[in-house]
Structure formats: structure tokens, C-alpha cells
C-alpha positions as CSV (number, residue, x, y, z in Angstrom):
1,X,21.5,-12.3,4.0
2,X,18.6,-11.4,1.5
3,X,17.0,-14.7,1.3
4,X,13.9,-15.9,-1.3
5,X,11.0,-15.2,1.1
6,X,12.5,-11.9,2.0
7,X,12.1,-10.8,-2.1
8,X,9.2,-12.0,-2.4
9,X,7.8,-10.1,0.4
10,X,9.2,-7.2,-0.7
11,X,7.6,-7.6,-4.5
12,X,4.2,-7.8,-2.8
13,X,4.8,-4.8,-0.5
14,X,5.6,-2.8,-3.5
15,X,2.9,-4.0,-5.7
16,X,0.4,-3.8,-3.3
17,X,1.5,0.0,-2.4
18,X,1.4,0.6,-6.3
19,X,-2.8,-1.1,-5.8
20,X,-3.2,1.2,-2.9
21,X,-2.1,4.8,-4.9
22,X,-3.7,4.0,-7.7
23,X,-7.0,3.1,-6.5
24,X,-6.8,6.4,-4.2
25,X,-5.9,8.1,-7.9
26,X,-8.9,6.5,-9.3
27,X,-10.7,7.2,-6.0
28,X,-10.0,10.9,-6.5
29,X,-9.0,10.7,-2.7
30,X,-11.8,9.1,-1.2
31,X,-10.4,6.4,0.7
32,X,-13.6,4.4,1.2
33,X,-14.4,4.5,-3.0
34,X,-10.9,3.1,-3.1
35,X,-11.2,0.1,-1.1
36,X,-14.3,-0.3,-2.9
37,X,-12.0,-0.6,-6.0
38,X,-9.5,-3.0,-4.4
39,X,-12.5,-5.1,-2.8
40,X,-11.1,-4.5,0.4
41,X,-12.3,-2.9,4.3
42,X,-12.1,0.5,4.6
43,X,-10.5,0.0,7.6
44,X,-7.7,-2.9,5.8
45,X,-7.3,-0.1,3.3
46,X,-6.8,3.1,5.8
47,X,-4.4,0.3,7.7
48,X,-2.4,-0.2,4.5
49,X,-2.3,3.1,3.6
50,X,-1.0,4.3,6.6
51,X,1.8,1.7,6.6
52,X,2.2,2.7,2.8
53,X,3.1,6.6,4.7
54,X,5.8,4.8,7.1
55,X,7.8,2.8,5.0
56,X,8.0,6.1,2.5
57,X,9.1,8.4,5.3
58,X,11.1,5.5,6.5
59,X,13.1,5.7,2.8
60,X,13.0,9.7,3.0
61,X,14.5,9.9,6.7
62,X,17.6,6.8,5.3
């Protein structure tokens, strides 16, 4: 059962993995300019982006 939370954490996983590429974009790969962008740790931004990686490969490997 899909329920209300479950969406909603799902809309802010995507939206905040659409935040992460772009600001890596807009980075032109440098991962500490793009959590300057997204006001954010380095290391919070290297932590989402690897988690980012896992749920892709995760959809890839389905």
C-alpha cells in the first residue's frame, strides 16, 4: 500500500536528485562548487550524490 507520506518522500527524493545534477551541471563537475550552489556540506552533498548513483543503478539493475 502506497500511502501519502510514501509520495511525498518520493517527490522530494526526486526533486532533490534533480537540485543535485543540476548544481553538478552548473558546477561543471566540481562537487565542492556545487554544494556551494545548493548551500549545503560538501560532505551532505558527496553523501547525496552517492545515494543519487544507488537508487539509479538500483532502477537500471530492476
Amino acid at each position: 500500500m502506497i500511502t501519502l507520506r510514501h509520495k511525498v518522500q518520493d517527490h522530494i527524493r526526486a526533486l532533490e536528485g534533480d537540485a543535485v545534477v543540476k548544481a553538478l551541471e552548473q558546477a561543471r563537475g566540481n562537487k565542492a562548487e556545487a554544494a556551494r550552489l545548493l548551500g549545503i556540506d560538501y560532505k551532505t552533498y558527496r553523501t547525496k550524490l552517492k545515494t543519487l548513483r544507488e537508487r539509479v543503478e538500483t532502477t537500471v539493475d530492476e
